[in-house]
C-alpha positions in Angstrom: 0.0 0.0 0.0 1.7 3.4 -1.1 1.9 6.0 2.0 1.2 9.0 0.3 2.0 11.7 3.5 5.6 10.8 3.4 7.3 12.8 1.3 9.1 11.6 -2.1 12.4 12.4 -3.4 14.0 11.8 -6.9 17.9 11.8 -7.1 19.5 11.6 -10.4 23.2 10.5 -10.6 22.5 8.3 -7.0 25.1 5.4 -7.0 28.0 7.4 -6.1 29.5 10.5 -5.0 27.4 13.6 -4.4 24.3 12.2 -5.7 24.8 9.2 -3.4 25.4 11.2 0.1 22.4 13.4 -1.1 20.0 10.1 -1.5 21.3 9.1 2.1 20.6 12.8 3.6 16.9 12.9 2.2 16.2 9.4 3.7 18.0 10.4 7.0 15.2 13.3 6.9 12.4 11.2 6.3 12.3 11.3 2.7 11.5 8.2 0.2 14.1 8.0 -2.2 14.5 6.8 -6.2 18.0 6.8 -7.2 18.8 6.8 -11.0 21.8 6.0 -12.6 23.4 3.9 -15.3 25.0 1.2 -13.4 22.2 -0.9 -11.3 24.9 -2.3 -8.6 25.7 0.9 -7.8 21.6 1.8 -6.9 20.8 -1.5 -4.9 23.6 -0.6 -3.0 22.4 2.7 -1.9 19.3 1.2 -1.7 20.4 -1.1 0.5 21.7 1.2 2.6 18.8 3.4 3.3 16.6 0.1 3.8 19.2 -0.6 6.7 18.5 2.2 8.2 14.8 2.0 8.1 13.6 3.8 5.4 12.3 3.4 1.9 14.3 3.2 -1.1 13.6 2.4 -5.3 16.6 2.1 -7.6 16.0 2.6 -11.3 18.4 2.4 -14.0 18.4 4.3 -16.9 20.2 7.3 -18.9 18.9 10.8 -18.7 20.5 12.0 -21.3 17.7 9.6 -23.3 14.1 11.1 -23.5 12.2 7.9 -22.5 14.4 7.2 -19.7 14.0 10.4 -18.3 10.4 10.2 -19.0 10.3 6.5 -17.1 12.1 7.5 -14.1 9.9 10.6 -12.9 6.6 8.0 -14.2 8.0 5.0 -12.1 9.2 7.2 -9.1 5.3 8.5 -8.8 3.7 5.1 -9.9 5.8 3.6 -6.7 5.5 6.0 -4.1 2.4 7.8 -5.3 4.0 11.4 -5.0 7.1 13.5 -6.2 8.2 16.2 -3.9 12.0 17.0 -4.4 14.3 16.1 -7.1 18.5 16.2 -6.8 19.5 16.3 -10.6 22.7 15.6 -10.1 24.4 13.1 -12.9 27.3 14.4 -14.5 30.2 13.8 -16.1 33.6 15.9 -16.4 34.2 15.1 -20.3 37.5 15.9 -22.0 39.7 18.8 -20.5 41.7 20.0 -23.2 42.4 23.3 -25.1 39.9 24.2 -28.0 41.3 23.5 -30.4 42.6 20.2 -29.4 38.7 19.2 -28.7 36.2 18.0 -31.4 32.2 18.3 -31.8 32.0 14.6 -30.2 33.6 15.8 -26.8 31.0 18.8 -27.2 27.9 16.8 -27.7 28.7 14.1 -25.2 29.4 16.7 -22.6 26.2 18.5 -23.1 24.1 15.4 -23.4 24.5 14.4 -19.3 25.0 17.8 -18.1 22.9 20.4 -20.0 20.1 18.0 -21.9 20.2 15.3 -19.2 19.3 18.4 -16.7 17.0 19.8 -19.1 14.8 16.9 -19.6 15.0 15.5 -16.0 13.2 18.9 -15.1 10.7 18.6 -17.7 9.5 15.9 -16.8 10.0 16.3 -12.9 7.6 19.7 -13.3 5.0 18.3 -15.4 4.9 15.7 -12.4 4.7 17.5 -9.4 2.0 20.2 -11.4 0.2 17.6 -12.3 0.4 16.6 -8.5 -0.3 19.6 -7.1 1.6 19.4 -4.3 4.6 21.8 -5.1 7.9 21.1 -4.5 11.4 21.6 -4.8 14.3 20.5 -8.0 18.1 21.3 -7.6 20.5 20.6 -9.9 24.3 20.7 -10.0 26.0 23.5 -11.5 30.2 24.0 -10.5 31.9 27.1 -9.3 32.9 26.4 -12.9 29.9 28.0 -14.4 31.6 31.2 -12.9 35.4 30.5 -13.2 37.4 28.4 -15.6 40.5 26.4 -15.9 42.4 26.0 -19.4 40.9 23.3 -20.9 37.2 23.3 -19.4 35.2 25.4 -22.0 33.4 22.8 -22.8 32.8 21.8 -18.8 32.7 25.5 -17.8 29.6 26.0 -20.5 27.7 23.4 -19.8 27.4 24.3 -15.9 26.8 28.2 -16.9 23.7 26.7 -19.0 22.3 25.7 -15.9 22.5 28.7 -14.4 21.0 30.4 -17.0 18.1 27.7 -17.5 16.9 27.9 -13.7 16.0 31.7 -13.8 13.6 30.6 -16.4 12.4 27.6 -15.1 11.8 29.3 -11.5 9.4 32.2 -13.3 7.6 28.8 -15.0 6.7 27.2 -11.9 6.7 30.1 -8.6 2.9 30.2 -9.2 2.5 26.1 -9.3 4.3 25.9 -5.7 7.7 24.8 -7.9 11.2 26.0 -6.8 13.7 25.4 -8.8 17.8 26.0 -7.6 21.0 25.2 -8.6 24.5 24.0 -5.7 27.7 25.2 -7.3 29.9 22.7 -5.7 33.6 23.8 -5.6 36.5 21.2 -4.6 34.7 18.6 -3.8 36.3 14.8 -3.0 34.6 12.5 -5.2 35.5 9.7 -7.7 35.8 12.8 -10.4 38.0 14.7 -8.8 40.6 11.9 -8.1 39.9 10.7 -11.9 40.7 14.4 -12.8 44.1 14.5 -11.4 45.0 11.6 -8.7 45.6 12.3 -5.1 48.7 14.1 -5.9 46.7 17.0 -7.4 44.5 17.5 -4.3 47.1 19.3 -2.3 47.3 22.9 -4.3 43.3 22.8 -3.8 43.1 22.5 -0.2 46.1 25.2 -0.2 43.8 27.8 -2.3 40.7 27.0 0.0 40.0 29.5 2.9 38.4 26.4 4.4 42.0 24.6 4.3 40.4 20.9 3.3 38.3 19.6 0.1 34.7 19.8 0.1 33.2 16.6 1.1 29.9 14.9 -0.6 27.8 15.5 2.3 28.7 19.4 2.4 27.0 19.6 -0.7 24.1 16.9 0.2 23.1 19.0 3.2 22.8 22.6 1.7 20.5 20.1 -1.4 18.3 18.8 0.9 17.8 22.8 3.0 16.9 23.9 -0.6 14.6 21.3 -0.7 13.2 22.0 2.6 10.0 24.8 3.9 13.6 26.7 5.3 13.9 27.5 1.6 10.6 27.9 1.0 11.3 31.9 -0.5 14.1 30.9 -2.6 14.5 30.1 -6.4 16.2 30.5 -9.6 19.4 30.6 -7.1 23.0 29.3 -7.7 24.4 28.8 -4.5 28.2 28.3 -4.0 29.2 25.4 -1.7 33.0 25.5 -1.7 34.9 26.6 1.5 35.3 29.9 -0.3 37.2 28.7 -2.7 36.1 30.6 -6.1 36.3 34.2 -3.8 38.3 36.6 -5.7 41.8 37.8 -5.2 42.2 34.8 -2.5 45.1 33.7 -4.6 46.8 36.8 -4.8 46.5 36.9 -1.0 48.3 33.5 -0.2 50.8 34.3 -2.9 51.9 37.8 -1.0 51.1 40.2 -3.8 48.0 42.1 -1.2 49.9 42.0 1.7 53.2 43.4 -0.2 50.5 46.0 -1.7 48.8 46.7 1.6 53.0 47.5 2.8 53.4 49.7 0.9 50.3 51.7 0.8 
């Protein structure tokens, strides 16, 4: 029998990293959650988890860069726990990092698939849900401190992230009136399975020294500030891209450490 006053949440991405701490944050708050996600292991294990732990968990496979699969896992998250109250969109993928013109269409469109269509059509069909619904409710996706800031190599990465930014404002005027919020986390040096694939333990040292927070981010720093979006605390906010990354993107922090301010500031 489907308990429809508990309230559902949809998380995108949900077998590992980010998207796995947030699935175990909205279940820790009460939440039931479908995960999503290309590789089915990595689902019934988080599954498995939250069931541990007393709550109520659905793993569905599927691609959300493909219409019908994005379509199918917003119809079978409803069909299964008769509701749809939240939804984390947060599968992604990192792509090539290389200079422009070392890069080709195919590392474009692949990159924009997951993170710019993906997003796109995991909302669409996560809005025309919970309107149909009427209940409200609350999407975030992941954006980067990326969509603000740039390494060489990552204009492909960099754009797709600043689409999302761009795409929320619209999508939060669409759907105030319905009850809908819709925000995006920027997360900034965060240790997950991509960073260490983007440059190995060795490169994780010059990040924590540029953070004012003096560590990496950790999955569950972003998972909490997801599921407070998500949450009546929020309940006045959308079409916001909020920055979760020990102050890492803040301007001129790099000059500091390196002693160029504080040998201006001597000399003023």
């Amino acid at each position: 029998m489907v308990n429809n006053d508990v309230k559902v949440a949809l998380i995108t991405g949900g077998g590992t990293g980010i998207g796995r701490s947030a699935a175990l944050a909205f279940a820790r708050a009460g939440y039931r959650v479908a995960v999503v996600g290309r590789r089915l292991d990595r689902l019934d294990t988080v599954v498995a988890t939250i069931r541990r732990a007393g709550g109520e968990g659905l793993a569905i496979q599927g691609d959300v860069a493909n219409d019908a699969d994005a379509a199918h896992m917003v119809q079978q998250t409803v069909a299964h726990f008769g509701r749809l109250d939240a939804a984390f969109n947060s599968a992604g993928v990192e792509g090539t990092f290389a200079p422009i013109v070392d890069l080709t269409a195919n590392d474009f469109d692949q990159t924009m698939s997951i993170n710019l269509r993906g997003v796109w059509l995991s909302c669409k069909y996560e809005i025309a849900a919970m309107t149909r619904l009427g209940n409200g409710g609350a999407i975030v996706n992941t954006s980067s401190w990326l969509a603000q800031g740039a390494f060489p190599g990552t204009s492909i990465y960099s754009a797709s992230k600043a689409a999302l930014d761009g795409m929320i404002r619209a999508l939060a005027q669409e759907t105030a009136t319905d009850g809908i919020r819709v925000n995006n986390v920027q997360p900034g040096i965060i240790d997950t399975p991509m960073l260490r694939r983007f440059g190995g333990d060795s490169a994780t040292q010059p990040f924590i020294n540029h953070t004012p927070a003096r560590r990496l981010g950790e999955p569950e720093d972003v998972a909490d500030v997801v599921t407070w979006l998500c949450s009546d605390a929020a309940r006045f906010i959308t079409g916001q891209s909020v920055m979760v990354d020990g102050g890492y993107a803040i301007a001129g922090h790099r000059a500091w450490l390196s002693g160029a301010v504080s040998s201006v500031a001597a000399e003023a």
